[in-house]
N, C-alpha and C positions, 0 to 999 in steps of 0.2 A: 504493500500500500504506500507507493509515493506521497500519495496526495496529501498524509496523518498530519505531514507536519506544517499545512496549511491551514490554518482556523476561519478563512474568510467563508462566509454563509453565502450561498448564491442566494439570490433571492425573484420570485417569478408570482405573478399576478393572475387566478380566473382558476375556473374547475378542468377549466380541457386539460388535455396531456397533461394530465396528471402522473397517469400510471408510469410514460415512460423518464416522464423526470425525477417519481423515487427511484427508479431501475439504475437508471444513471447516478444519480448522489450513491447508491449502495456499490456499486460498482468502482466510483470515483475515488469511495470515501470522502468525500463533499458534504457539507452539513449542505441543508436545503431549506429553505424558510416559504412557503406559499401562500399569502394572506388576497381578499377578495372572491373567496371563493362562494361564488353566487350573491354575494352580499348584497345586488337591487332584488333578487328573487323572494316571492312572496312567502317561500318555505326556505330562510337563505342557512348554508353553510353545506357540509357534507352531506350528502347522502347513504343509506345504508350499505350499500353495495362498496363506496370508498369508504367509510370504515371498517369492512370487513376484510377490506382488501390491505387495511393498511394492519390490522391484527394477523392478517395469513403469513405478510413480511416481515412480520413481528414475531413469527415464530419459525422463519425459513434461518434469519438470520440469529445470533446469538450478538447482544447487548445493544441493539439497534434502541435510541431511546426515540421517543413519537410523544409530542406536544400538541394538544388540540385545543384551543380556544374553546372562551365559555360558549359563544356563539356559534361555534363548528366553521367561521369563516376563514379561518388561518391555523395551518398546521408548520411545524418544525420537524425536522425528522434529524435525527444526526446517525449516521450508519453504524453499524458493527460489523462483524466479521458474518458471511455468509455459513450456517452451519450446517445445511442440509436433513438428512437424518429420515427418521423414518414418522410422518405428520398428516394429520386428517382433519378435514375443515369443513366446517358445514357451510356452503354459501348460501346467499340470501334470493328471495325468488325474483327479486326484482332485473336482474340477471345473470346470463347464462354461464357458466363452469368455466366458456372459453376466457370470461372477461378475465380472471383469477389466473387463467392457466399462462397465457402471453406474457405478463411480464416475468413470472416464475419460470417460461422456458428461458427468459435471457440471463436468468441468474444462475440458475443450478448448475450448468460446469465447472461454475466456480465455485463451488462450495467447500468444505471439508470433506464432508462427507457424503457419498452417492445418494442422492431424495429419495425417498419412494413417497409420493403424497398421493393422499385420497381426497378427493373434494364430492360431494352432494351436492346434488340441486338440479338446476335446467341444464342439460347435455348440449341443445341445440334449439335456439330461438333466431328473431334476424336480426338482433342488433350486432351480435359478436361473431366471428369464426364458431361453427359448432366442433364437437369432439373430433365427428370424419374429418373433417379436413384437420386438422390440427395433425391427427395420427395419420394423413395420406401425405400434404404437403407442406405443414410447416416444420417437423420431426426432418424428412429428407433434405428440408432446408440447412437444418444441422450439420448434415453428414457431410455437406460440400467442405465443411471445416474442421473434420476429423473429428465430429463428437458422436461416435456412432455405436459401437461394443456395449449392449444390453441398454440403449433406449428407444424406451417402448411406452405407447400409451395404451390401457386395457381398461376397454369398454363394459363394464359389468353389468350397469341398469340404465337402460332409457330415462330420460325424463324432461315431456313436454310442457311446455307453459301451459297452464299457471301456477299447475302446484307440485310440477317437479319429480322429483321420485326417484332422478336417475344417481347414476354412481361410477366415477371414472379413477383409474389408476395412473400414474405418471411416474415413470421410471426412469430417472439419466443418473447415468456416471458423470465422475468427473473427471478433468484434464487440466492438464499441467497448462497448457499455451494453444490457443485455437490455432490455425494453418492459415496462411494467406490465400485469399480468392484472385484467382484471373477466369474470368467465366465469362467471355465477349461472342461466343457463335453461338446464336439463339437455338441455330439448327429448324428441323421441319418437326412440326408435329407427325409423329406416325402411331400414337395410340391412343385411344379417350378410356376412361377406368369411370366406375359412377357408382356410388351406394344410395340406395333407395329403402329407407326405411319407414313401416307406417305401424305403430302403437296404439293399442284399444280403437280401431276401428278395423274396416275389412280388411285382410291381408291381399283382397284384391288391388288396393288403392295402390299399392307397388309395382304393382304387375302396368298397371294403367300409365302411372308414373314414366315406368323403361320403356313403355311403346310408344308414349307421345316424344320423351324425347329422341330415339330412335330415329323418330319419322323427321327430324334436323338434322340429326345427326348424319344421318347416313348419306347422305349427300356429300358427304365432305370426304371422307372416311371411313374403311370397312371394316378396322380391328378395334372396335368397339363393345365392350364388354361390360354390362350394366347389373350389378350384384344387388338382389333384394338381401336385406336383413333381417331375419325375422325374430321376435322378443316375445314371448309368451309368460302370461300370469304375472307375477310378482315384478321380475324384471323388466315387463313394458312399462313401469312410472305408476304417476297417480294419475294423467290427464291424457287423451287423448290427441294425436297430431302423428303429422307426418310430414317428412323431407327427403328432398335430393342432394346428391353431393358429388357436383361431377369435376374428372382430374386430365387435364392432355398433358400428354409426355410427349416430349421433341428427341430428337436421336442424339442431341449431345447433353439429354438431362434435365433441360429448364422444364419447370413445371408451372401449367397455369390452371387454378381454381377456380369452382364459383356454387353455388349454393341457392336453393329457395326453400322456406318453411310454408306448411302448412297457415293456411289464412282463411278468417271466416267468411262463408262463401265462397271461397274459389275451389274450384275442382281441383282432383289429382292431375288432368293436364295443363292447368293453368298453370301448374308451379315448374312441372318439367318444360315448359315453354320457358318461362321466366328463366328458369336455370341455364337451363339451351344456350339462350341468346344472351344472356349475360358470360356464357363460358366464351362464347364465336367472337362477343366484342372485346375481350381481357385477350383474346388469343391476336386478336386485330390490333390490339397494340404493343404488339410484339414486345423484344425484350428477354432477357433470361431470367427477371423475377417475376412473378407478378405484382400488383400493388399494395396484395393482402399484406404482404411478404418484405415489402421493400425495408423497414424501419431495422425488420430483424437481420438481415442481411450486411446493413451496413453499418450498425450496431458491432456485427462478429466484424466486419472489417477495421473498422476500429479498434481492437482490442487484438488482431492479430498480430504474429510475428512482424518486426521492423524492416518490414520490405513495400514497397509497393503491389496496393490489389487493386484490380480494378475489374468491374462489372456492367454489365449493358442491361439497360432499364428503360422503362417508357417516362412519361414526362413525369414529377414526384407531385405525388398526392399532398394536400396542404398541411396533411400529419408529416407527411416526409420533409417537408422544407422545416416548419420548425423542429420538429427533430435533430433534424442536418444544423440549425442553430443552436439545440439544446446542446449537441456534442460539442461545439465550438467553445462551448462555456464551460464544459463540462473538464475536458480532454486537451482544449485547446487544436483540435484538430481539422482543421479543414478538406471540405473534398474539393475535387478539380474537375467539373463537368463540361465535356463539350460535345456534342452531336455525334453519332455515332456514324453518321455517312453523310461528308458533308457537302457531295455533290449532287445528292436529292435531298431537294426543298421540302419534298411532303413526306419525309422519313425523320419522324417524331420520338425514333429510339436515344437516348445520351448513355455517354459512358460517363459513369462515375467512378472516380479513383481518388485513392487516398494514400499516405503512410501511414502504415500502422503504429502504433504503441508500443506492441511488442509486452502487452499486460501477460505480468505470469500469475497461477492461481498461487495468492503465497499463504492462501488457508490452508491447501494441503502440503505444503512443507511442513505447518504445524503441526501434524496429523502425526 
């Protein structure tokens, strides 16, 4: 931890990006100070789901201290060391497992010790990344950076909004120093992968699902392989709903996502449409991440070995830009984007590159 011997508090204003600027102070060792949070709102300060979230990393990490205002509008966080271990957490139904899980995937490599954590609650709703993709494409995310030897995410209980029920396992080791990225040939997509799962209603509505999206699909592409899931009695949740979860792979790796839930009134093929065409438009802006993906990507590039990475991306999501500024404060790091072909005008891919840090996990020397 270089940073210890710096006391200066950053300090950042409003409830967005929250999640990824404690990720960053705990990583950093950075105290962190976030006051205004919601404070014109008619209900102002945290909400339940950010203090649950902020007790989950309260017990990922060992001596992390957490300051919260009487008002809930300003929080303090000063980091400790990342401990890992083996922890289970109830989340709140307000949302979904994925929101808990994304910041905890950028911390656990560096832990002391290998996590295994269980979280409760909504598996897959549409404000967050659900479970499937989490365990299809942001896990493989990892692996581009050498964090791969026993993690796994294991799906145990569905559980749809509103009242939850489901149950997921998260398993990473840990590493000494992530790998540097050079990932710039997006490559052709040559295969679409899709889970379709439907809980307490018919197990037809799955079936319905892989044929509507099928009938977009196949136009494009013939190794298309569309897996129902099926969860019976106890392990289907407390609530009824269902989802698609579709994955393209390119020949040199890049993986592009996209997702639709269950919604009232729309049919089982409204949603594989939606998914459909949200997968054809994510694939349409080429790239080797997608944008689900972007923050965690360049996140590990930061934090890798002292060399230059560089990766080819579509244009960055408004999470991505301040992000790309959170680390600037953070790390001191800056990236270096320019156009990735710069003799077509209407080719909207950039490469982004950086030096890395060269962060080693110095939790597990302590071990």
């Amino acid at each position: 931890m270089a940073a210890l011997g710096t006391t200066s508090v950053l300090h950042f204003s409003g409830h967005q990006y929250l999640r990824h600027r404690l990720v960053l102070s705990i990583l950093s060792g950075k105290p962190v100070k976030i006051d205004k949070i919601r404070s014109d709102d008619k209900n102002p300060g945290l909400r339940d789901y950010e203090v649950s979230l902020l007790r989950l990393l309260e017990r990922v990490t060992n001596g992390t201290v957490i300051e919260i205002s009487v008002t809930g509008t300003a929080i303090l966080l000063k980091p400790g060391v990342i401990q890992g271990g083996s922890i289970t957490h109830e989340c709140p139904l307000s949302r979904s497992v994925g929101y808990f899980l994304e910041p905890v995937i950028m911390l656990a490599p560096f832990a002391k010790k290998p996590l295994q954590l269980t979280l409760k609650g909504i598996t897959s709703d549409d404000q967050d990344l659900s479970v499937d993709l989490i365990r299809t494409a942001t896990l493989p995310h990892l692996q581009l950076f050498g964090i791969s030897e026993g993690l796994e995410l294991r799906i145990k209980k569905r559980g749809s909004p509103p009242l939850g029920g489901g149950e997921v396992q998260f398993i990473c080791p840990i590493v000494k120093q992530v790998k540097i990225l050079n990932f710039v040939d997006p490559g052709r997509v040559k295969r679409i992968r899709g889970i379709a799962h439907a809980v307490r209603v018919s197990p037809q509505f799955s079936n319905r699902m892989i044929e509507a999206a099928r009938s977009v699909l196949n136009r494009y592409i013939p190794d298309i392989y569309l897996y129902s899931d099926v969860y019976k009695g106890e392990d289907s949740g407390k609530s009824p709903g269902y989802a698609l979860s579709l994955l393209a792979e390119s020949t040199t790796g890049a993986i592009h996502c996209s997702e639709a839930v269950s919604k009232p009134g729309a049919t089982p093929e409204d949603i594989a449409l939606l998914a459909s065409r949200a997968l054809l438009s994510e694939i349409k802006r080429g790239g080797c991440v997608d944008r689900k993906h972007q923050t965690l990507v360049l996140l590990m590039m930061v934090l890798g070995s002292e060399d230059v990475g560089r990766v080819r991306m579509s244009e960055p999501s408004p999470r991505t830009i301040q992000f790309l500024r959170d680390v600037r404060d953070y790390f001191g790091t800056s990236f270096k984007i320019v156009p990735a072909n710069k003799d077509d005008p209407s080719c909207m891919e950039l490469i982004y590159s950086c030096y890395g840090t060269g962060y080693v996990n110095a939790n597990r020397t302590l071990s």
